[in-house]
DRENLODO-572032 format. One record per residue (C-alpha): residue in one letter; x, y, z. Coordinates in steps of 0.02 Angstrom, whole numbers, plus 50000, padded with zeros to 5 digits. Layout:
# DRENLODO-572032
AXYZ;...
***
This chain:
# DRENLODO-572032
X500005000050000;X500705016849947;X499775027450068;X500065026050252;X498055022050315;X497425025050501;X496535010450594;X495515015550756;X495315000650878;X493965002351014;X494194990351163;X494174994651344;X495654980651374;X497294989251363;X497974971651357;X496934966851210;X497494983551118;X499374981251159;X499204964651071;X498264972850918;X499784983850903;X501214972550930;X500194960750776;X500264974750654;X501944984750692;X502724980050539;X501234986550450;X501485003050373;X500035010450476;X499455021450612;X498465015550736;X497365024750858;X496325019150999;X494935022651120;X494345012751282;X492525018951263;X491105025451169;X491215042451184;X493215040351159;X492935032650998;X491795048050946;X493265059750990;X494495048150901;X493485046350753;X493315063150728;X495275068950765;X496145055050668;X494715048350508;X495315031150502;X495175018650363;X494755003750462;X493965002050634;X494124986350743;X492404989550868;X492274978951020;X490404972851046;X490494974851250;X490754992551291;X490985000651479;X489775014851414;X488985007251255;X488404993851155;X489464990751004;X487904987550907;X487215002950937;X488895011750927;X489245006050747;X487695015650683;X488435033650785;X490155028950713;X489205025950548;X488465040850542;X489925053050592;X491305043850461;X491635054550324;X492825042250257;X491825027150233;X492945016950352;X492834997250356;X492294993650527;X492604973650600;X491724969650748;X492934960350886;X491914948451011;X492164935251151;X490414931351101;X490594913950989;X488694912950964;X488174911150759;X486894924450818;X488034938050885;X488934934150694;X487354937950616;X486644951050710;X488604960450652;X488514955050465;X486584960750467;X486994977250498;X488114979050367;X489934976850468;X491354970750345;X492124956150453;X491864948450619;X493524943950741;X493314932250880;X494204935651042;X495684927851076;X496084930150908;X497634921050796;X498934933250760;X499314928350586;X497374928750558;X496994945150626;X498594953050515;X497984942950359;X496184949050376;X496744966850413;X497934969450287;X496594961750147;X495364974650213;X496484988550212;X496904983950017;X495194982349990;X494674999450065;X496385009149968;X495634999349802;X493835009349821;X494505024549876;X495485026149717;X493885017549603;X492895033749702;X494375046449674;X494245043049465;X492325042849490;X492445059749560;X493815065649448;X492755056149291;X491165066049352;X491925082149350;X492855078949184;X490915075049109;X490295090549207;X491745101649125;X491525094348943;X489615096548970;X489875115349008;X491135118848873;X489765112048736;X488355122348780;X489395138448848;X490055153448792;X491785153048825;X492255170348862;X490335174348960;X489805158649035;X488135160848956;X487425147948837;X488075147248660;X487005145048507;X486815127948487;X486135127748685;X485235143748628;X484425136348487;X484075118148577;X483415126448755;X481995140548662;X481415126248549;X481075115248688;X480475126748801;X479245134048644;X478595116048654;X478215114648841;X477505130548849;X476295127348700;X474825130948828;X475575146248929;X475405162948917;X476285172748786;X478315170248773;X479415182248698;X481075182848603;X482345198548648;X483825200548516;X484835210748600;X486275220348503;X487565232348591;X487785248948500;X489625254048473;X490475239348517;X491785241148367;X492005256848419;X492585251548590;X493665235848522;X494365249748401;X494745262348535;X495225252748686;X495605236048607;X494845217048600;X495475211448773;X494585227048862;X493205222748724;X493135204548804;X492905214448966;X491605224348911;X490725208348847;X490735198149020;X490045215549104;X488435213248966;X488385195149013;X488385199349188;X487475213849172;X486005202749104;X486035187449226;X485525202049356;X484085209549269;X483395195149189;X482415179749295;X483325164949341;X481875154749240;X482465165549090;X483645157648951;X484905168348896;X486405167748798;X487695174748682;X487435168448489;X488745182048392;X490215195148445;X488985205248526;X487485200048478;X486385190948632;X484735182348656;X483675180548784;X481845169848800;X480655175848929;X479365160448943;X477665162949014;X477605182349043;X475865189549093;X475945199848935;X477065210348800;X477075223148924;X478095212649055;X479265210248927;X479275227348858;X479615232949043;X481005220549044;X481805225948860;X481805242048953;X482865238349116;X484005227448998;X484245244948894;X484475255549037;X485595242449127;X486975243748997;X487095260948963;X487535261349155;X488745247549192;X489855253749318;X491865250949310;X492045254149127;X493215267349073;X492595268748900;X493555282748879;X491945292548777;X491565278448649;X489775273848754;X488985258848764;X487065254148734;X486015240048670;X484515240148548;X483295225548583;X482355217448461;X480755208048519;X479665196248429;X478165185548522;X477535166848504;X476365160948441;X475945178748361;X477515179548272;X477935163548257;X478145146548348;X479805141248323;X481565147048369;X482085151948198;X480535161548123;X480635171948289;X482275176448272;X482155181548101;X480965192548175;X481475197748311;X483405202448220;X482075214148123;X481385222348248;X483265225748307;X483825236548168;X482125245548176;X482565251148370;X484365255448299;X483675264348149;X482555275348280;X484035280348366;X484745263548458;X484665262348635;X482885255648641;X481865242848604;X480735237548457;X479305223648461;X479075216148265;X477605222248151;X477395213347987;X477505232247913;X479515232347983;X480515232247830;X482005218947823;X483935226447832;X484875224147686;
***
């Protein structure tokens, strides 16, 4: 075993432990031990062992009922063997039945008390390290997962989430009240990557991103689908209004971000807003709508926001 591992034995013999000890001193261990019940909590806590070697006759506790406290404070899923005087095929039961790994009778073999021990101890080091690439496997799926449907640079979802979240939520809300569709454009962005540069750019981008997670509901998808181009899907609001309200805070939100020395170049969004089912059902026809209603808001003087109205002319 690579790692030195702790084992905890609980006896109220001192003779009994000072065997225990002299069997396993050319084990490359540490060994702790406790004389009672409340000892063994204390030691438990202080040194987390690996393996626990539980007498069943206690001055202050039953073992029994002692396992399930241990149980229940271990942190480190320790292997815990019950050590008896009791020879009785029902004591054995009674310790297997409530789920201990082993059973040692008292006075036990030397060579069979270090055999068992050291197989448990393997045994124990052999699912901590199947749990550590569990854990590390999890985390690798959780990090992949995140990198396919987020933005890099914002955290917020990227356009294939974008796309795959609205349609499925346009699905599930078939019988809800209205939903609505913001495309959301800053004004003068290239003039603040041209002036200050793309890394303060990137800066200004994850402010926006931020900027938005704050205004809009937690319910609310939103993500970034171009440079600086964002979308956001309010599901079941009470009406346009709501959303208009919300296209409006989203507007006035960016134009007062604080901490950015834009040095005079400004910084504003126009938001484009198109509503299902009136303008559509689907992602795609409501963006294609909604993108329309964005360059009508930045033909009217950006800053603002526009809902779609089949008379809205298409940019060229």
């Amino acid at each position: 075993m690579d790692e030195k591992q702790t084992i905890l034995i609980v006896d109220d013999s001192l003779l009994i432990c000072e065997q225990i000890k002299a069997a396993l001193k050319e084990e490359n261990i540490t060994i702790c031990e406790a004389h009672s019940g409340l000892e063994a909590q204390e030691q438990l806590r202080q040194c987390q062992p690996d393996l626990i070697l539980l007498d069943v006759v206690l001055p202050d506790a039953d073992g029994y009922e002692l396992y399930n406290t241990l149980q229940d404070m271990d942190r480190k899923n320790a292997v815990i063997i019950f050590l008896t005087s009791k020879s009785s095929d029902e004591d054995v039961v009674k310790g297997f039945s409530m789920g201990a790994c082993d059973y040692i009778k008292k006075p036990f073999v030397k060579k069979e008390l270090q055999s068992r021990i050291h197989a448990h101890l393997i045994q124990k080091q052999q699912r901590d390290e199947l749990d550590r690439q569990n854990r590390e496997l999890r985390n690798n799926m959780e990090k992949l997962n995140y990198m396919a449907y987020r933005d890099g640079l914002t955290g917020l979802y990227n356009r294939q989430a974008v796309n795959a979240k609205i349609n499925t939520a346009l699905r599930e809300a078939a019988v809800m009240p209205p939903s609505v569709l913001l495309f959301i454009d800053l004004d003068n962005f290239k003039t603040v990557n041209d002036t200050l540069g793309h890394r303060y750019g990137d800066k200004v981008l994850c402010s926006v991103a931020e900027c938005f997670r704050q205004v809009l509901r937690t319910s609310d998808i939103i993500g970034r689908v171009g440079g600086d181009e964002f979308v956001a899907f309010l599901s079941g609001v009470t009406s346009v209004g709501e959303a208009g309200e919300c296209a409006g805070r989203l507007c006035q939100a960016v134009s007062r971000i604080p901490d950015l020395e834009l040095k005079g170049c400004g910084l504003s969004c126009s938001i484009g807003g198109a509503v299902c089912p009136r303008d559509g059902r689907d992602y795609d026809s409501l963006l294609i709508k909604a993108d329309i209603a964005v360059y009508e808001a930045k033909r009217r003087g950006k800053n603002q926001f526009a809902f779609y109205e089949p008379d809205m002319k298409p940019h060229s």
